[in-house]
OpenMM code with the backbone's topology and positions (N, CA, C; nanometers):
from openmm import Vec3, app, unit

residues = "UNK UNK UNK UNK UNK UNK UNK UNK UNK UNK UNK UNK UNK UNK UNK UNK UNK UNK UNK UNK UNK UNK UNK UNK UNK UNK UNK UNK UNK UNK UNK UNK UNK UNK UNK UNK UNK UNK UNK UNK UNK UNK UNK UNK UNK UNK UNK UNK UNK UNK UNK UNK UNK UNK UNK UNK UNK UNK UNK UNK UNK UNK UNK UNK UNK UNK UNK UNK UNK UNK UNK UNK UNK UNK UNK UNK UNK UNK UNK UNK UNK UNK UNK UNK UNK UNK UNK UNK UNK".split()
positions = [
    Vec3(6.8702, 4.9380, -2.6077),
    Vec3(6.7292, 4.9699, -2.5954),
    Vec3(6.6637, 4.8678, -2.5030),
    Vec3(6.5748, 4.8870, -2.4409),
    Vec3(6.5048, 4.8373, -2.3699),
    Vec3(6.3907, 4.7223, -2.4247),
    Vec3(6.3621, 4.6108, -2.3864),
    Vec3(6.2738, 4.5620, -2.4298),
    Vec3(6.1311, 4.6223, -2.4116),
    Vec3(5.9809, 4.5820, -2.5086),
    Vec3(5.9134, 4.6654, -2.4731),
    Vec3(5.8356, 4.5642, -2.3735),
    Vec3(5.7442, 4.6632, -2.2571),
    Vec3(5.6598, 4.6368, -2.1602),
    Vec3(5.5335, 4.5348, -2.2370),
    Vec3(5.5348, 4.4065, -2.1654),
    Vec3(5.4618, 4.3011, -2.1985),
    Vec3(5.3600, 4.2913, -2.1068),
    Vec3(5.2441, 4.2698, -2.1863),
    Vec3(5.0948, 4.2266, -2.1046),
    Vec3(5.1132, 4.1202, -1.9942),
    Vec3(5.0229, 4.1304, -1.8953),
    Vec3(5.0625, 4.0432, -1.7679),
    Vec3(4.9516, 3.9661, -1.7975),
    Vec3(4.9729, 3.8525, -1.7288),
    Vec3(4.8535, 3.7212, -1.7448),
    Vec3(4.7114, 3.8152, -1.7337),
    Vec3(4.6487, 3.7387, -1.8028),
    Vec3(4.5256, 3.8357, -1.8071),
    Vec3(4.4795, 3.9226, -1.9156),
    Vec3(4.5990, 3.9415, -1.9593),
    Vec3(4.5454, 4.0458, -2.0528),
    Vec3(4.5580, 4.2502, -1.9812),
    Vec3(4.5871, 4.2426, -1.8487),
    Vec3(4.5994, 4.3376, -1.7759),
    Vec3(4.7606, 4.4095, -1.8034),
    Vec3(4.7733, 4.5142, -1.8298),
    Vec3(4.9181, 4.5956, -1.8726),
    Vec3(4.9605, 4.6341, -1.7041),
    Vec3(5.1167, 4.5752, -1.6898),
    Vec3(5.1165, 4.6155, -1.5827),
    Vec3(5.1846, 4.7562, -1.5314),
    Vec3(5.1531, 4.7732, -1.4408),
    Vec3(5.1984, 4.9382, -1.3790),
    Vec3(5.3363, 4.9262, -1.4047),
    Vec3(5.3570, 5.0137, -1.4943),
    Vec3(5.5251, 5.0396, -1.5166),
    Vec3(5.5700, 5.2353, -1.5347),
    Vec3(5.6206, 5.2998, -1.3962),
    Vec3(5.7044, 5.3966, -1.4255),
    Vec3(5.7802, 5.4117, -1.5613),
    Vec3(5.7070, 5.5708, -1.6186),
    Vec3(5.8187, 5.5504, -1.7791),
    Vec3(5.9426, 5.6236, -1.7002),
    Vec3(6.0626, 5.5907, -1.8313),
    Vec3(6.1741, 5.6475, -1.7611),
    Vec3(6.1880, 5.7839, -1.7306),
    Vec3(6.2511, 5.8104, -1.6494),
    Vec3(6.2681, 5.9758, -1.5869),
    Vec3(6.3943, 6.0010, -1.5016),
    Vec3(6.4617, 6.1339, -1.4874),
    Vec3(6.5503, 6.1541, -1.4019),
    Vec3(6.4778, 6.3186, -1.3108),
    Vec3(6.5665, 6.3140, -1.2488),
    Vec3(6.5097, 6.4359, -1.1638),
    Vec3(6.4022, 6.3698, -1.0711),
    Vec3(6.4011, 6.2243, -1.0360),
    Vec3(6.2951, 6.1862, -0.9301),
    Vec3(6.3470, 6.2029, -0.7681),
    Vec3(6.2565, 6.0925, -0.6997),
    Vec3(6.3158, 6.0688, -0.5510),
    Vec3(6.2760, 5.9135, -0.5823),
    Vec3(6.3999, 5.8155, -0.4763),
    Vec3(6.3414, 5.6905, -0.4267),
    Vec3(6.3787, 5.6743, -0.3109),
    Vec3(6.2742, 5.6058, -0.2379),
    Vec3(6.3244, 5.5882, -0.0780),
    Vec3(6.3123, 5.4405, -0.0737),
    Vec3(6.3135, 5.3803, -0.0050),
    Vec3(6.2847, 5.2489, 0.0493),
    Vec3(6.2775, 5.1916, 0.2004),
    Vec3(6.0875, 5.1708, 0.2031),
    Vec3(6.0753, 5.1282, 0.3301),
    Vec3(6.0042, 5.0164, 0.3572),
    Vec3(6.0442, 4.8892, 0.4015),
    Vec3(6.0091, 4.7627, 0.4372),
    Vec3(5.9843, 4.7109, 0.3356),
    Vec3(6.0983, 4.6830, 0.3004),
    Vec3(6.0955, 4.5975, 0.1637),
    Vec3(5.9913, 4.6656, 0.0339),
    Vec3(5.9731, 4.7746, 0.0022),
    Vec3(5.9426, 4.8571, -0.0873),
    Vec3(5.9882, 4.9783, -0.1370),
    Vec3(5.9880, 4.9835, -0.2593),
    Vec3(6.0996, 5.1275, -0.2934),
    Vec3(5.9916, 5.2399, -0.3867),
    Vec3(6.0092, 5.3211, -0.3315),
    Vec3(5.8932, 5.3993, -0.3423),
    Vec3(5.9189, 5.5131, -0.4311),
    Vec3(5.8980, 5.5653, -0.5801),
    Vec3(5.9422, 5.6355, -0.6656),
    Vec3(5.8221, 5.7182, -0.6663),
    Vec3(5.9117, 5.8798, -0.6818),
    Vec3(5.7957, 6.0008, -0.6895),
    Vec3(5.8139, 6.0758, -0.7543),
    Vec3(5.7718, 6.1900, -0.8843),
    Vec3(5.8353, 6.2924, -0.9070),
    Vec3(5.9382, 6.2555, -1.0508),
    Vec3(5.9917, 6.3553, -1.0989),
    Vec3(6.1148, 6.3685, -1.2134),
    Vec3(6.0319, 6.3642, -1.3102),
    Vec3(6.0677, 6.3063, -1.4479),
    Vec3(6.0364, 6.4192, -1.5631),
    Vec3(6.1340, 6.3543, -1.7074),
    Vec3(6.0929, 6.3264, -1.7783),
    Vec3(6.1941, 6.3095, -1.9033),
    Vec3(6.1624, 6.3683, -2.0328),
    Vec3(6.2703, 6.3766, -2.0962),
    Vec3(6.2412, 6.4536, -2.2340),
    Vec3(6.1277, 6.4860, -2.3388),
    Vec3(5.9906, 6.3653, -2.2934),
    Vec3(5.9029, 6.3692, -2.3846),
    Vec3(5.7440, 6.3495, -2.3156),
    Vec3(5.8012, 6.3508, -2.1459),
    Vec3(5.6433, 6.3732, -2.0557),
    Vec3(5.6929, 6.5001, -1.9715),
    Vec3(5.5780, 6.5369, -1.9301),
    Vec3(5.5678, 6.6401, -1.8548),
    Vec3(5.6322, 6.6065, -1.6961),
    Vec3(5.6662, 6.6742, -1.6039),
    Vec3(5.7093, 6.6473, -1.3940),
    Vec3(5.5699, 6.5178, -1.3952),
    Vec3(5.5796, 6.4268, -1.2949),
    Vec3(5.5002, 6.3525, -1.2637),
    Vec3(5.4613, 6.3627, -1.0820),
    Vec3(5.3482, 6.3416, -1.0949),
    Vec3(5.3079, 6.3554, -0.9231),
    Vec3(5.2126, 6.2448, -0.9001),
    Vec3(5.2651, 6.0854, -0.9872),
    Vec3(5.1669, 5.9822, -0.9352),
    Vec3(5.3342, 5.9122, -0.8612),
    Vec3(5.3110, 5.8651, -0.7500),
    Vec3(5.3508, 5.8014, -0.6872),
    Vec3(5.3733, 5.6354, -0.6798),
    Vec3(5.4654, 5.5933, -0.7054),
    Vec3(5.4635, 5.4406, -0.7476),
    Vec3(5.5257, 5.3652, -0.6074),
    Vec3(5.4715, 5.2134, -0.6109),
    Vec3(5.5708, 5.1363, -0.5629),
    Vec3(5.6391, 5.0215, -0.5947),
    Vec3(5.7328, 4.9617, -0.5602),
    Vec3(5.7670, 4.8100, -0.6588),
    Vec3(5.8325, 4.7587, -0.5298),
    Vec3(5.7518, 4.6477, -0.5228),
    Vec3(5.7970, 4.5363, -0.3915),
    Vec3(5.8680, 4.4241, -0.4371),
    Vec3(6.0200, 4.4564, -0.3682),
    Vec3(6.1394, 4.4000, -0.3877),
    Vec3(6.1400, 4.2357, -0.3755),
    Vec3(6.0089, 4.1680, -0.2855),
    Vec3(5.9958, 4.0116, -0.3102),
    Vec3(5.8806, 3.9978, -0.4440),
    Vec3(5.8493, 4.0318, -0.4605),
    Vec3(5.7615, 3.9988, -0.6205),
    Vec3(5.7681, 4.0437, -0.7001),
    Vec3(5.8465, 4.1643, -0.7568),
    Vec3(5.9052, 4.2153, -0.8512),
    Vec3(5.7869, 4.3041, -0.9364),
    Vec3(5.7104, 4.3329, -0.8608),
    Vec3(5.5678, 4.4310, -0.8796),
    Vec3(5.5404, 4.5880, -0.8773),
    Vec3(5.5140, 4.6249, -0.9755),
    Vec3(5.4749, 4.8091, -0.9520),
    Vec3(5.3331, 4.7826, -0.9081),
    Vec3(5.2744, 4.8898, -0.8370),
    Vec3(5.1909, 4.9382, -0.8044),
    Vec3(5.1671, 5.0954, -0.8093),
    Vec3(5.0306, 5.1533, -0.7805),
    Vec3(5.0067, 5.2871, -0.7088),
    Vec3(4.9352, 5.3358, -0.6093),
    Vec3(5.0220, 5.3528, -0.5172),
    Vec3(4.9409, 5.2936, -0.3478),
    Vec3(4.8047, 5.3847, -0.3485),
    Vec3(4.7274, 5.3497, -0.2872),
    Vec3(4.6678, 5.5019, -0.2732),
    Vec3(4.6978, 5.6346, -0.1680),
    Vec3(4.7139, 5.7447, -0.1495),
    Vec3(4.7535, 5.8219, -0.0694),
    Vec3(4.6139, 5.9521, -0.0433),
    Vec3(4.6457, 5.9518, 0.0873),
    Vec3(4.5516, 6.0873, 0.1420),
    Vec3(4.6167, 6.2308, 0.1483),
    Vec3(4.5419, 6.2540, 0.1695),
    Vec3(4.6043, 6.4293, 0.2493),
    Vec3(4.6069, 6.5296, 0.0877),
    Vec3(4.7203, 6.6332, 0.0919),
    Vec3(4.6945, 6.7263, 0.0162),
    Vec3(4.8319, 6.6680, -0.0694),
    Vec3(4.7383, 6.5945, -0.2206),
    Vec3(4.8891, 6.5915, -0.3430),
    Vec3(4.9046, 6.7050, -0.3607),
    Vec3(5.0799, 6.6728, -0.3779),
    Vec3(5.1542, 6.7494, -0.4120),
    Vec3(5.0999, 6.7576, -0.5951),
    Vec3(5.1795, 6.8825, -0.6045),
    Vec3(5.1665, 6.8789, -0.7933),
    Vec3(5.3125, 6.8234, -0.8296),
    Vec3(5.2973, 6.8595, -0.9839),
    Vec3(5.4134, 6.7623, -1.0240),
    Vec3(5.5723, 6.8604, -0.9852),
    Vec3(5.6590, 6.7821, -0.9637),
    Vec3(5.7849, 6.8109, -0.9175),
    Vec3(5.9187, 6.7498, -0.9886),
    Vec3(6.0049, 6.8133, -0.9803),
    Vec3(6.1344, 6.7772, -1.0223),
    Vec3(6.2310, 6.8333, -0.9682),
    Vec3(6.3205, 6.6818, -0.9430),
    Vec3(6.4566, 6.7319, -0.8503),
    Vec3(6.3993, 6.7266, -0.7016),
    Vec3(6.3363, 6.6943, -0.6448),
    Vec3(6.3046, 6.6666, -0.5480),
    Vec3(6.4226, 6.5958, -0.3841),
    Vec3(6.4066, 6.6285, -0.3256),
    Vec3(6.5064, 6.5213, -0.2236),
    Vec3(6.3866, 6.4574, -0.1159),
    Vec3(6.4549, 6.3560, -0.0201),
    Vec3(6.3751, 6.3073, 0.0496),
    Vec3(6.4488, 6.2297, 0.1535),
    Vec3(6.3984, 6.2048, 0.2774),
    Vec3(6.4274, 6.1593, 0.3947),
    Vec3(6.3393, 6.0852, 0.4161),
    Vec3(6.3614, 5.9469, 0.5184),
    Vec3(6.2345, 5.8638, 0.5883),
    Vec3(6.2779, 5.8505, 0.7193),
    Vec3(6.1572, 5.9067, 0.7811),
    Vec3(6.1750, 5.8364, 0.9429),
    Vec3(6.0492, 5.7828, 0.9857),
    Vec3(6.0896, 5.6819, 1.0559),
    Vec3(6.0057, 5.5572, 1.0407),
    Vec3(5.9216, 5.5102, 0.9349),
    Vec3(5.7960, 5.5254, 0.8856),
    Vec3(5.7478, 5.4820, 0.7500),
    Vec3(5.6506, 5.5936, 0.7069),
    Vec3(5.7061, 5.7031, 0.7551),
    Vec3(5.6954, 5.8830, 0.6780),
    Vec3(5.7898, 5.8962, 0.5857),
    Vec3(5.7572, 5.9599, 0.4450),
    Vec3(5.8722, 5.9934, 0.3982),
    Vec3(5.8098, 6.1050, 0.3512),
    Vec3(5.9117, 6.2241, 0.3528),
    Vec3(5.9738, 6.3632, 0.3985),
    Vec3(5.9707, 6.4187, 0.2770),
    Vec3(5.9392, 6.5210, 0.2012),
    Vec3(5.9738, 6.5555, 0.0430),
    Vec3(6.0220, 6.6787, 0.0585),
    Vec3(6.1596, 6.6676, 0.0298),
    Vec3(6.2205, 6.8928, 0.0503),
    Vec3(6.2461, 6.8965, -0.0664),
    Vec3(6.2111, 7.0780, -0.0821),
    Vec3(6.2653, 7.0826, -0.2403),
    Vec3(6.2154, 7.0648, -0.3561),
    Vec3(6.2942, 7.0974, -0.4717),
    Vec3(6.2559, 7.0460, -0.5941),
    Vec3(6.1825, 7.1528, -0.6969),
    Vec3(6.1389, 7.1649, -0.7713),
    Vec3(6.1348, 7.2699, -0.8837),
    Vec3(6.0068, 7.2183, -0.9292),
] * unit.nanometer
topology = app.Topology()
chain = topology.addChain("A")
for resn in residues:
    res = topology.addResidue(resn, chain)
    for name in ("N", "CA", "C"):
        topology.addAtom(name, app.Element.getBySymbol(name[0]), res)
C-alpha cells in the first residue's frame, strides 16, 4: 500500500494525480505531462497534470483552446512542445 499523501509546508495539500490506468504521459523539457485514464472508483479524467522532474512537483498548468472531455486509453505524440492526443474512448 501506498503511503498516504501528506500536507506540504503550509498547511497547503499538494497536487497529487489519484491512481489510474488507461492514461497518456509524454515528456517535454524536463516535464512529464499526465492526461486522461480512469480507475476503478473515479470517473475518465480531463484535468491535465504536470510533475517537474528537478523538484519533484505536481502541478495543473493552465491550458487554452477547446478541453477535451474526459478520455480513456488515449495515445499521444510530441513534436516540438505540441503534444498530439489520437484516440481513446
Amino acid at each position: 500500500m501506498l503511503p498516504p499523501v501528506r500536507p506540504a509546508v503550509g498547511g497547503q495539500v499538494s497536487i497529487v494525480p489519484y491512481l489510474r490506468y488507461g492514461h497518456l504521459i509524454v515528456l517535454i523539457d524536463g516535464t512529464v505531462f499526465l492526461w486522461g485514464g480512469c480507475n476503478d472508483t473515479e470517473a475518465a479524467c480531463n484535468v491535465l497534470y504536470a510533475f517537474d522532474v528537478n523538484t519533484h512537483k505536481w502541478s495543473t498548468p493552465q491550458v487554452s483552446g477547446t478541453v477535451l472531455g474526459d478520455w480513456n486509453k488515449p495515445s499521444a505524440c510530441v513534436l516540438g512542445k505540441i503534444i498530439y492526443i489520437l484516440g481513446g474512448i
